[in-house]
C-alpha positions in Angstrom: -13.2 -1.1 -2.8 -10.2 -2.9 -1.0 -11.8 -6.4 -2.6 -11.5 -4.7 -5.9 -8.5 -3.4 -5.0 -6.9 -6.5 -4.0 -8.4 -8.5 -6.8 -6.8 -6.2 -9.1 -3.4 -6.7 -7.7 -3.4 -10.1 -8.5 -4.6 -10.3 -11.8 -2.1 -11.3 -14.2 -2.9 -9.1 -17.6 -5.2 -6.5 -18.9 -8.5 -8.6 -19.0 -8.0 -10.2 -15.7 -7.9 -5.9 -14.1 -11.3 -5.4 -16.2 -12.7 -8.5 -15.0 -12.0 -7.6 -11.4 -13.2 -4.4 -11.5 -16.3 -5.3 -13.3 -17.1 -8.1 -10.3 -16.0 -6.4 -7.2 -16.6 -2.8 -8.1 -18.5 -2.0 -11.0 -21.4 -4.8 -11.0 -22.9 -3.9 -7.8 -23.2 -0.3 -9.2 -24.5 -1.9 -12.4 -22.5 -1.3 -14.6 -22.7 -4.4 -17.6 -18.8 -3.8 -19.2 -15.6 -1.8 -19.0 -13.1 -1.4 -21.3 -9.5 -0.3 -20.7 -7.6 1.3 -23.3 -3.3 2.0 -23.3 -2.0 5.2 -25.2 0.4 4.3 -27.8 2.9 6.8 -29.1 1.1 7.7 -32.0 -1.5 9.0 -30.4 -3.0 6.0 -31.1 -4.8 3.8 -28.3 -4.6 -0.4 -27.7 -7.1 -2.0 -25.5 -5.5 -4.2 -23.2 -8.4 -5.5 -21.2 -12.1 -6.1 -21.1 -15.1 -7.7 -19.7 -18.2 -7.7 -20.4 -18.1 -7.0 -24.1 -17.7 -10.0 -25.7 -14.7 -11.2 -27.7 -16.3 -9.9 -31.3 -17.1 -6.6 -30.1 -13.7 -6.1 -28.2 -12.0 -7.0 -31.4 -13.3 -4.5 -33.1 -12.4 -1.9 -30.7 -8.6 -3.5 -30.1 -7.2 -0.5 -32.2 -7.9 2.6 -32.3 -6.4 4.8 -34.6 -4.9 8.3 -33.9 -7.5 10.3 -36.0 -10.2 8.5 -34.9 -12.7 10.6 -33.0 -13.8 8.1 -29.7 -14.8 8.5 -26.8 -11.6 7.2 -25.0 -9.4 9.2 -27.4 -11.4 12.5 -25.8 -11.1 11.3 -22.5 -6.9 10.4 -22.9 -6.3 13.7 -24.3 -8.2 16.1 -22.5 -7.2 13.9 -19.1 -10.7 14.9 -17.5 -13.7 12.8 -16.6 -16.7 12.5 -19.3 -20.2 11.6 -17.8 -23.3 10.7 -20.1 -25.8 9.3 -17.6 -28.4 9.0 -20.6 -26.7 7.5 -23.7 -24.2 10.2 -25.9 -25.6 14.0 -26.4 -27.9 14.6 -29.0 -25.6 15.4 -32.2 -22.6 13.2 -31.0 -23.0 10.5 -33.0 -19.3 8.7 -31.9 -19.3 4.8 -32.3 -19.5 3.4 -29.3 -18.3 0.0 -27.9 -21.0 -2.6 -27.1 -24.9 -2.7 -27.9 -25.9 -0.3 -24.8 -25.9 3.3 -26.9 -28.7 4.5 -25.0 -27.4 3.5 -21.4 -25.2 5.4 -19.3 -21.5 5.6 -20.2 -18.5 7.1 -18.1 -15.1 7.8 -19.0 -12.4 8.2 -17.2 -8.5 8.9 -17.3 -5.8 6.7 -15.9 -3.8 9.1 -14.2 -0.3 7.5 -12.9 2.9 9.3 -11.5 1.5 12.9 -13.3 0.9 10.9 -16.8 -1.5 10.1 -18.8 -1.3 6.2 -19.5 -5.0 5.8 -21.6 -8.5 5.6 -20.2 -11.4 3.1 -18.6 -14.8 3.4 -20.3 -17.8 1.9 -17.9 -21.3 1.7 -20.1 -24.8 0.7 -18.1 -27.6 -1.0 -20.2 -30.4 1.8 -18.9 -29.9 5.1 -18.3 -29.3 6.2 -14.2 -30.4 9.6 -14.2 -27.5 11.3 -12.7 -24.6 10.3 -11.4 -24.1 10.7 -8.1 -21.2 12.9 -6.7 -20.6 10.1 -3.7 -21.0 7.1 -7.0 -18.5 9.4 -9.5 -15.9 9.7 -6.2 -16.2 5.6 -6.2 -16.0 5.1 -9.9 -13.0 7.5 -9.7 -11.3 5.7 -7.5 -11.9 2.6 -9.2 -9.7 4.4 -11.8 -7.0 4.9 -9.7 -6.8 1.3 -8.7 -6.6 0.6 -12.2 -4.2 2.8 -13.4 -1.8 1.7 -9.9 -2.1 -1.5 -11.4 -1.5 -1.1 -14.7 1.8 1.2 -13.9 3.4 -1.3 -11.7 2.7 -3.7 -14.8 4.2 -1.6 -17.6 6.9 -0.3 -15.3 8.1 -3.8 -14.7 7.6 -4.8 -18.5 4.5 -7.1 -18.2 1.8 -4.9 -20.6 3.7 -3.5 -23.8 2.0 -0.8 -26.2 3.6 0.4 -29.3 6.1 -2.1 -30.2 6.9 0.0 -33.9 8.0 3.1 -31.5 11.0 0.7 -30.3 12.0 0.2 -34.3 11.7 4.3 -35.0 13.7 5.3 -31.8 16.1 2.3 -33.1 16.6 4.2 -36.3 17.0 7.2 -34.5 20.0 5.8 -32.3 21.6 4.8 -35.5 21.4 8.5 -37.3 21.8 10.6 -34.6 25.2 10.7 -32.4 23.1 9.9 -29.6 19.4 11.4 -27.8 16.4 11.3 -25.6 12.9 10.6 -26.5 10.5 12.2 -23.8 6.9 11.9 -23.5 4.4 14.6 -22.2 3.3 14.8 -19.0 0.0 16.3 -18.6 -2.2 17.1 -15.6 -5.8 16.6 -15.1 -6.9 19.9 -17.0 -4.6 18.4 -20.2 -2.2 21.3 -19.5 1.3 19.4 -20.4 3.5 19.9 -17.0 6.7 18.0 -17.8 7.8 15.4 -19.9 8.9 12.1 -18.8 12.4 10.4 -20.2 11.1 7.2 -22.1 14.1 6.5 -24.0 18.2 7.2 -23.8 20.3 5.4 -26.9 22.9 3.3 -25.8 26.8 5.3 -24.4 24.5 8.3 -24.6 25.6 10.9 -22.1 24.3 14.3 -20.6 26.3 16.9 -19.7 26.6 15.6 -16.1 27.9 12.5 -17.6 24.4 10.6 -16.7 23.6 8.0 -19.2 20.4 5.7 -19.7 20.4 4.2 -15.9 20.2 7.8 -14.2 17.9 9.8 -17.0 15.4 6.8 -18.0 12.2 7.2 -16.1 12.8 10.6 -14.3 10.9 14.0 -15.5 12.8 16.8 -17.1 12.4 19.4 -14.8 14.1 16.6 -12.1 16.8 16.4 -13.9 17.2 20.2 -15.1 16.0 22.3 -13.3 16.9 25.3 -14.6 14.9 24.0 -18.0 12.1 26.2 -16.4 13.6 29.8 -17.1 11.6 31.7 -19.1 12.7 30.5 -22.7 14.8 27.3 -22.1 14.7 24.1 -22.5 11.1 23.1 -21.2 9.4 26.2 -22.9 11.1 25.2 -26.5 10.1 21.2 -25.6 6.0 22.8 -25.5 6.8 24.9 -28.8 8.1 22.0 -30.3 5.2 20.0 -29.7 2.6 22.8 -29.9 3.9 23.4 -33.6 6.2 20.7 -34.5 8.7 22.8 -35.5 11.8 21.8 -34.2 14.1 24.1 -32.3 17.5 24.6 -31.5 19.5 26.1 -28.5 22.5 26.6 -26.1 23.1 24.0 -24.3 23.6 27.0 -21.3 20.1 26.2 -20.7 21.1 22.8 -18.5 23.2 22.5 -15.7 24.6 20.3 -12.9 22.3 18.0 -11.8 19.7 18.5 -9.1 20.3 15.6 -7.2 23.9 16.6 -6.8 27.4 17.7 -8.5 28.0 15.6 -11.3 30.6 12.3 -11.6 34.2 12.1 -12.2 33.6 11.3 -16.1 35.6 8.6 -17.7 37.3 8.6 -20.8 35.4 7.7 -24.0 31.9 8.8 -21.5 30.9 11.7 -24.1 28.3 11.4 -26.2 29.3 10.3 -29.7 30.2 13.6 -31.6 30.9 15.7 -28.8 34.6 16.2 -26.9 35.7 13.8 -24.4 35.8 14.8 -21.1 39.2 15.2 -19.4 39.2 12.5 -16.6 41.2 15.2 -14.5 38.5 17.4 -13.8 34.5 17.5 -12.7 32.1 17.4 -15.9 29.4 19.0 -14.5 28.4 21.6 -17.1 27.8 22.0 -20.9 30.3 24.0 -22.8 28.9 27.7 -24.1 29.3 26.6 -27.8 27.2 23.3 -27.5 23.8 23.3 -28.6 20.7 21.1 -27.9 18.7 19.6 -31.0 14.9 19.7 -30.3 12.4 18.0 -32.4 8.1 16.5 -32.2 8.1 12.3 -31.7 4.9 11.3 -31.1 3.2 12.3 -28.1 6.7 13.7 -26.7 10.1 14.7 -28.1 13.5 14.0 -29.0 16.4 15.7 -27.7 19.7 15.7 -29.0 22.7 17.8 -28.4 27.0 18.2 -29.7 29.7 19.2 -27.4 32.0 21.9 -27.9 35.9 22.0 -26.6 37.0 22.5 -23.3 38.2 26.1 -23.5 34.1 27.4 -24.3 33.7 24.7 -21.4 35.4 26.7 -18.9 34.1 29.9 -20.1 30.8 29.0 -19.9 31.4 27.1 -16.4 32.3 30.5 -15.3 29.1 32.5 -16.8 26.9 29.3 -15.3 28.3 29.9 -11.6 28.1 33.5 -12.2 23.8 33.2 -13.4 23.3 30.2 -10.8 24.9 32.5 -7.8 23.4 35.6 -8.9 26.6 37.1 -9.1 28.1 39.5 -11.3 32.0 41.0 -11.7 32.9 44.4 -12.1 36.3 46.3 -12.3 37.1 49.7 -12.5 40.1 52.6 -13.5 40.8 55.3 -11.0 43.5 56.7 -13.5 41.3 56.3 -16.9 37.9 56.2 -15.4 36.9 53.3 -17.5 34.4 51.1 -16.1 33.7 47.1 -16.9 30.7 44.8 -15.9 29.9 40.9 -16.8 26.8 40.0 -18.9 25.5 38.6 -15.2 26.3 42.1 -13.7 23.7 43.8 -16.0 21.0 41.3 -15.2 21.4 42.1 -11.3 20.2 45.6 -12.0 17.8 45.2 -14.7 20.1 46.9 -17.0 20.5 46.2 -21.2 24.5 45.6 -21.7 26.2 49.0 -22.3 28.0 51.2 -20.6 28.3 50.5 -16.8 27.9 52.3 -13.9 31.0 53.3 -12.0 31.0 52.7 -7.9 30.5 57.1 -7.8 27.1 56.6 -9.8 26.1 53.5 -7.8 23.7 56.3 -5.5 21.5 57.0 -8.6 20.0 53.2 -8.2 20.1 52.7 -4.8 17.7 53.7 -2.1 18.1 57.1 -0.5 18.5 55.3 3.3 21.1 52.8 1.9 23.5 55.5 0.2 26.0 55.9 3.1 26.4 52.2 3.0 27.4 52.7 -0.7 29.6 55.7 -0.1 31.4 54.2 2.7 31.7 50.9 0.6 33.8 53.1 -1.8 35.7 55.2 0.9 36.7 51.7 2.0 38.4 50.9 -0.8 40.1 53.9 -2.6 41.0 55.8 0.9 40.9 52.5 3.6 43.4 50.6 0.6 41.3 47.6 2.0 39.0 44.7 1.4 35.2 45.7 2.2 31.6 44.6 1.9 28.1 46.2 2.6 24.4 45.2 2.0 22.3 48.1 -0.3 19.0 47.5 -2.2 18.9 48.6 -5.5 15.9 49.6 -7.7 15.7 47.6 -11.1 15.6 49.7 -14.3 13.3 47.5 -15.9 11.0 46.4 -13.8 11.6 49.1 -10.8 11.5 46.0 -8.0 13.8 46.3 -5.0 16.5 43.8 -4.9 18.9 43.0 -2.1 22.5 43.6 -2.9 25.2 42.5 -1.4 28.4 43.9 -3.1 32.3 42.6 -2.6 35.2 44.2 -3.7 39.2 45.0 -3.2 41.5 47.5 -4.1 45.0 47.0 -6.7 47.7 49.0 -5.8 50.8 50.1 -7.7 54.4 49.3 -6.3 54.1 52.8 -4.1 50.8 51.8 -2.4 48.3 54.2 -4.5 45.0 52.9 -5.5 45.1 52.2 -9.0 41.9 50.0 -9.8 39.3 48.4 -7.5 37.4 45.0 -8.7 35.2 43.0 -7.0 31.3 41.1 -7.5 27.7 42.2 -6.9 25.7 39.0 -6.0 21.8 39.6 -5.6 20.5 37.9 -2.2 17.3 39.0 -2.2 16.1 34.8 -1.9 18.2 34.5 1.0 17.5 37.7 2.7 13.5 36.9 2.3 13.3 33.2 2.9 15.3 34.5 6.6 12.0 36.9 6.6 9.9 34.3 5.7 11.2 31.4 7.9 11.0 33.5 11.0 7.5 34.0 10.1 6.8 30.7 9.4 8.7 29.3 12.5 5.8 31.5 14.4 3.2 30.0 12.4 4.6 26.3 12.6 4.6 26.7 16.6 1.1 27.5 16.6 0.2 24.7 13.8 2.0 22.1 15.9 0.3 23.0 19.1 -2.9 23.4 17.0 -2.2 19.6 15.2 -1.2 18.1 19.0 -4.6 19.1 20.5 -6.3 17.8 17.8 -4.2 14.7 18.0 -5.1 14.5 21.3 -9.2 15.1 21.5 -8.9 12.9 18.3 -7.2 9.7 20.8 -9.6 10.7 23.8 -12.8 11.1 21.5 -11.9 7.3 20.2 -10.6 5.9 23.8 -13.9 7.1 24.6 -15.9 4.9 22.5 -13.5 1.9 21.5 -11.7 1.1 24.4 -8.5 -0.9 23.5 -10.1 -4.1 26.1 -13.9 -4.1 27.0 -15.5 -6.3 29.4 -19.1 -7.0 28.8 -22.2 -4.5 30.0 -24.5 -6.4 32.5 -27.4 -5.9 30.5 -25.6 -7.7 27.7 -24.9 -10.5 29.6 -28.0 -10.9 30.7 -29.3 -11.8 27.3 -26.6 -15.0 27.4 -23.9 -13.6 25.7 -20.0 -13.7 26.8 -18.6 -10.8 25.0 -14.8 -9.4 24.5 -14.3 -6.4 22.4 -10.7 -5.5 21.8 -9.3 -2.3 19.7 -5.4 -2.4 18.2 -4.3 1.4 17.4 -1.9 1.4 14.3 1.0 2.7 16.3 2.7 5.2 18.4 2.3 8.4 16.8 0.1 7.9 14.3 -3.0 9.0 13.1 -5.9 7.8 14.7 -8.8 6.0 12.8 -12.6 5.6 12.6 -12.9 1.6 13.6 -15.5 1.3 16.0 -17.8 -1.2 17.9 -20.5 -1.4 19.5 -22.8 -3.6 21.7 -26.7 -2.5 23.4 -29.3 -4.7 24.7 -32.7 -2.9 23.3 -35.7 -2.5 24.6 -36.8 -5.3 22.9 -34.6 -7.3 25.0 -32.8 -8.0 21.5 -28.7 -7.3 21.3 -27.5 -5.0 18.9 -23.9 -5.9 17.3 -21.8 -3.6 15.3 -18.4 -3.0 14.1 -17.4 -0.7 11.2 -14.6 1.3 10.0 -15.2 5.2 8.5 -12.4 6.1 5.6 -9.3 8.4 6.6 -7.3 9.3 9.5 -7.3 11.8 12.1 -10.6 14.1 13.9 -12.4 14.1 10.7 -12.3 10.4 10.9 -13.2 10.0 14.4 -16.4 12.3 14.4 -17.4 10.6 11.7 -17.1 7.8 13.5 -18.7 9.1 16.8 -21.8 10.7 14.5 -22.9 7.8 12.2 -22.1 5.3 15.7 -24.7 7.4 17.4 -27.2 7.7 14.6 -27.1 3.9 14.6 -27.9 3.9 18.5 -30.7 6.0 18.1 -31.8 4.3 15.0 -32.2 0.7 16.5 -34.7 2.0 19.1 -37.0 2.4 16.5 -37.0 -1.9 16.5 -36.1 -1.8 12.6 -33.9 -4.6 11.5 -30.2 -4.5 10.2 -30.9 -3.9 6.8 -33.2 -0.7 7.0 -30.8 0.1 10.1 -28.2 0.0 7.2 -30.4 1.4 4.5 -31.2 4.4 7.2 -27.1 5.4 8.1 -26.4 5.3 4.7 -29.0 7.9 4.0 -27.7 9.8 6.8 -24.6 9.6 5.8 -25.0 10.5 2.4 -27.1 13.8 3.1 -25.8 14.8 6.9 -22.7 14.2 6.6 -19.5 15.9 5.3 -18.0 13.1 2.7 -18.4 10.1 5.2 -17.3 6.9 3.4 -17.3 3.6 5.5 -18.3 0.1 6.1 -20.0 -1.7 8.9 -21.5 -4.8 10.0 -25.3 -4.6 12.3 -26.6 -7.5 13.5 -29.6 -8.3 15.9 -29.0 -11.3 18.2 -32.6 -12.6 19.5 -31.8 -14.8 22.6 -35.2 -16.1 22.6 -34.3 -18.2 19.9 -30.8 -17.5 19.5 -31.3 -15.9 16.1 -28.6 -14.1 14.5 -30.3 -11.2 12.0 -27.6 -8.8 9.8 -26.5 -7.1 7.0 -23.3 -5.3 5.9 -22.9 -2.0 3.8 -18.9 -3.2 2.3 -17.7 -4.7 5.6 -15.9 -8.3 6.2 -18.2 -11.2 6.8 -18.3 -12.3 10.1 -16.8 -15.9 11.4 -18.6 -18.5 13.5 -16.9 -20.7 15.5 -19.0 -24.1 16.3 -17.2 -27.4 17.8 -13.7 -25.5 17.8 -14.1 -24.9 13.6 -14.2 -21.6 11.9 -16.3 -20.5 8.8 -17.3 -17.4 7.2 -20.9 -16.8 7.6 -22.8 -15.9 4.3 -22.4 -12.3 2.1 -25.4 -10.3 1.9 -25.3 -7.8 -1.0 -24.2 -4.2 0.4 -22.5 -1.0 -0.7 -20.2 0.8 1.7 -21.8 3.7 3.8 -22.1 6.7 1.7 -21.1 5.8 -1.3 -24.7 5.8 -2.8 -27.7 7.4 -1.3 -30.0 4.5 -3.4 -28.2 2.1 -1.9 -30.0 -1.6 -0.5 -28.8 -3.8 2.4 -30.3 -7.0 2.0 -30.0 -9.6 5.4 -29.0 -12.8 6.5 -30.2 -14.8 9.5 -27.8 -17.3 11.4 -29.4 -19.6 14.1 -26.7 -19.9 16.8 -26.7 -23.1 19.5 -25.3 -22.9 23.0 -21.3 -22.7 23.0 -21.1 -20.8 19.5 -18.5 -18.3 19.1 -19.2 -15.1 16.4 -16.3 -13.1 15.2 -16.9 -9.2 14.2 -13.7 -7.4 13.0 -12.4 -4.4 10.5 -10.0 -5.1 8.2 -7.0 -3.3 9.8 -6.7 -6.9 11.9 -6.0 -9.1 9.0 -5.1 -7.1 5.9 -2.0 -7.2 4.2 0.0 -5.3 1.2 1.4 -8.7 0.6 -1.2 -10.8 -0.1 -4.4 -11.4 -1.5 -7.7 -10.9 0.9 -9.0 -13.7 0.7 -5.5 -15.4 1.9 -5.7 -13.4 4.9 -9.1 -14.6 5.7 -7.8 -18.2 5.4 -5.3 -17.7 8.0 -7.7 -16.4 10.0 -9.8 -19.0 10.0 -7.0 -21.2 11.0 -6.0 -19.1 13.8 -9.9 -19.4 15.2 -10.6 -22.7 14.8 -9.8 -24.7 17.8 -12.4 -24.6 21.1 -13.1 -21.4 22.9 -12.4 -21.3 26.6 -12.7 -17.8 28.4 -13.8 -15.1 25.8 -11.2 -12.8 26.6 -8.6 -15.1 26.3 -9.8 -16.2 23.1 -9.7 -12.7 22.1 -6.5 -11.6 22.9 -5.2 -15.0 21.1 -6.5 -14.2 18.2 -5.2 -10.0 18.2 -1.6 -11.5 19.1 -1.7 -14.0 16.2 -3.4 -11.7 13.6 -0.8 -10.1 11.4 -1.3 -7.0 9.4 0.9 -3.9 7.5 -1.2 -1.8 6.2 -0.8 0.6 9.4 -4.3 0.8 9.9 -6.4 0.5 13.3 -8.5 -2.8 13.9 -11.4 -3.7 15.8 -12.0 -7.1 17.2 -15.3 -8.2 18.7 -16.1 -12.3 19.7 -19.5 -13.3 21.2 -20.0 -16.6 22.8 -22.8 -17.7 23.8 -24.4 -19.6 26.5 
């Protein structure tokens, strides 16, 4: 996978990602073509890359429209995998691309930063029975590496799909005084979850005073947050494109910005139509009268909204702080009795607007231990003359939950000191007061998960210190059979999650040397006992006097069937110093090098699948014959590999690096761990074998 991975990187358009995957990753499984396919905003779908099709069959497919029933129209929409290991179902009689209809097909979503961006179809010429959880999890992830790709590619401008949306949001920037187009974001199950902001018209502004540079590419619910409430602006954005009836709203429903309080706006800033901003003061929230314009566009949908003037901008600056603090004002009479709430103050206590309760009545809604809190709240005020607090909770009329209330207020006096009025806020703190529950509960349970997470950490680094020593001198036995041998182990760094790169070197009973090095997938102790489980298997396997290919062919059974979701590669070889023989196979691993008269060279690539992957799986072997003074070099990728360049690059420089004469073993080894350069963060395992 990290050939296909890394081929992919570096292929410069649509059919040069299919062609990649098809060589590296799909072929050996094999598959005979794959197709990749781009959502347009129609609904419509473009292929932008194939291989193995043929150029008349993939021009036939190059468009698909948006009523068309297809196969990678199903599997776009729905966002979920589609598995036919024996042809399409009987009564699904879809066309189908290429001349394999009774073969096995898979379909599968490109997922990339929670969208949708189209779908890879994979088609077999024979039908494979079933498909294999450990071969799905591969092909799946062959996905993924697509879809990385092909993001980074239409992120940066390089792929383009659609080109007649750019002309219809055009001719919306020209009607409209200004929008938004944003497309739906849907996870796995098809459910949409956000929407993403395609497209902001030129001077447009939001109420934050944001314009295309801070809203183009982030998700709605980033940018408003409070979109979420029950009826706002994201649930009228899913009717909208449920029913495509356009809606219309307060624009109430969005506030400051989540990623902090809004810009000093500048003149002439607004959006066309609405008021400009006064460059006096903080823009940072929509005016009560201004209203948000909703409507269907494609696969997504247009937003537009008109200012108000300043004075509803105020008003409704006060109302926002009011809903966004959970606050709510309240004033009352002594002399007339008469008794006024906010809107905000009605929502605290579950209340319908009407008439209020005074501070007396207050006890009828609170609990019966927290009534001499309210009481002497009151007393405060009217008979103290004085500014006072106190903490209640207060039972909701309409859905009877307890909330936590913490309640403000002062007294207004006349000229002679008598209490004529008291006014002050109710603010509901029942977040705060819980999350202080909850964090001292969690402090508890993040002690014990730390100490929990250290010991693992720990066992994890003693369990691989055990078994891949960072320097290892050779075992007599070993050199005994004629072989010099250094084994060296790099740890990715301070602090960091340990790996499963391993090695490994036995003289047999056969008085042949067994020589492995392999690397198991993840981090941490699941890594390493995978590790430590399929390196013993292999110990106890090579007794048997098999060779490296049924070795091979046996851990990957094992590993398939015993073993909880272990992926990995290796390299086994058999060195035969009777004739200095060299017998091995790989299962996805790095060739080895051999060093001869002080020049480097891969040796040559038997066919292989990583351990794990498929429980069918063949390891077919190679045989070297080594001469006095030869040098072999077994490592995992972690020593070479790089995020900046191509694999194969980093083999070259390698080579380079080795390719001058071998003196001392260790020596030689250390050289080549100083000079060998990687930053992925991963482990690496180094093991050179001279021999003499």
């Amino acid at each position: 996978m990290s050939l296909a991975g890394a081929a992919v990187e570096t292929a410069a358009s649509g059919s040069a990602v299919a062609s990649a995957l098809l060589s590296e990753a799909l072929a050996p499984l094999g598959a005979a073509a794959v197709a990749i396919w781009l959502t347009e905003p129609d609904g419509g779908m473009a292929l932008i890359g194939e291989a193995g099709l043929g150029n008349h069959e993939a021009s036939r497919w190059r468009r698909l429209h948006p009523d068309m029933h297809s196969l990678p129209q199903q599997v776009a929409r729905d966002g979920l995998e589609t598995w036919w290991p024996a042809g399409s179902p009987a009564g699904d009689d879809r066309p189908l691309p290429g001349r394999w209809r009774d073969g096995a097909w898979a379909g599968l979503p490109l997922h990339d930063a929670g969208a949708t961006l189209g779908a890879v179809v994979i088609c077999w010429p024979e039908p494979v029975g079933e498909f294999a959880a450990p071969v799905r999890r591969q092909l799946m992830a062959v996905a993924d590496v697509a879809a990385q790709a092909l993001g980074i590619r239409l992120s940066q401008g390089e792929l383009a799909v659609g080109d007649e949306a750019a002309g219809i949001l055009a001719l919306l920037d020209s009607l409209l005084d200004g929008c938004m187009f944003a497309r739906a974001v849907r996870d796995p199950g098809g459910r949409v979850t956000d929407f993403r902001v395609d497209h902001v018209s030129d001077g447009f502004r939001d109420p934050a005073g944001r314009g295309a540079a801070d809203l183009t590419g982030r998700h709605l619910l980033e940018l408003y947050p409070e979109a979420v409430s029950a009826g706002g602006l994201f649930d009228r954005c899913l009717t909208v494109l449920a029913t495509g009836e356009p809606q219309r709203l307060s624009a109430m429903v969005i506030t400051a910005p989540a990623d902090g309080p809004a810009r000093r706006a500048a003149p002439g800033d607004a959006a066309p139509g609405a008021a400009a901003p006064d460059a006096t003061r903080e823009d940072a929230a929509p005016a009560e009268g201004a209203t948000i314009r909703i409507a269907r566009l494609y696969d997504g949908v247009a937003i537009a909204w008109r200012g108000s003037n300043d004075a509803d901008r105020l008003a409704a600056l006060l109302q926002q702080a009011q809903r966004l603090g959970r606050i709510g004002g309240w004033e009352e009479n002594v002399r007339s009795g008469e008794v006024s709430w906010t809107e905000a103050a009605f929502a605290l206590f579950g209340l319908p607007p009407g008439p209020p309760l005074a501070l007396a009545d207050l006890p009828a809604r609170v609990l019966p231990e927290d009534i001499p809190a309210v009481r002497g709240f009151r007393a405060a005020l009217l008979q103290g003359r004085m500014e006072s607090a106190a903490a209640f909770r207060v039972v909701r009329a309409d859905d009877r939950s307890v909330r936590q209330i913490r309640a403000y207020g002062e007294p207004v006096t006349d000229p002679t000191g008598t209490v004529i009025a008291m006014r002050g806020v109710y603010q509901d703190v029942s977040a705060e007061f819980h999350t202080r529950l909850a964090f001292a509960a969690a402090q508890e349970q993040l002690a014990e998960s730390e100490e929990r997470a250290a010991e693992e950490h720990r066992l994890a680094i003693r369990l691989q210190e055990a078994i891949t020593p960072r320097s290892a001198a050779p075992e007599e036995p070993v050199e005994a059979a004629g072989l010099d041998v250094a084994a060296r182990y790099r740890p990715s760094g301070e602090g960091n999650l340990v790996s499963g790169d391993w090695y490994d070197t036995v003289l047999l009973p056969s008085k042949k040397v067994l020589l492995v090095v392999g690397d198991i997938a993840g981090h941490g102790l699941d890594a390493v006992t995978g590790m430590v489980a399929v390196r013993n298997s292999l110990r106890g396997l090579a007794i048997t006097g098999a060779g490296p290919g049924t070795l091979l062919d046996w851990l990957n059974r094992a590993a398939a069937h015993f073993t909880d979701g272990v992926l990995g590669t290796a390299i086994c070889g058999l060195y035969d110093p009777a004739d200095r023989s060299l017998r091995w196979a790989r299962a996805g691993h790095l060739p080895p090098i051999l060093v001869r008269d002080g020049r480097a060279e891969q040796l040559a690539l038997p066919e292989g699948l990583l351990l794990g992957a498929d429980p069918d799986a063949r390891y077919t072997e190679e045989i070297a014959t080594l001469r006095l003074g030869d040098t072999l070099l077994m490592f995992t990728d972690g020593l070479i590999e790089r995020r900046d360049e191509p694999i194969d690059d980093a083999l070259a420089t390698l080579l380079r690096f080795a390719s001058h004469p071998v003196g001392d073993i260790g020596d030689y080894a250390d050289h080549l761990l100083a000079e060998a350069s990687s930053n992925t963060g991963d482990d690496a395992c180094l093991v050179a074998v001279r021999i003499r």
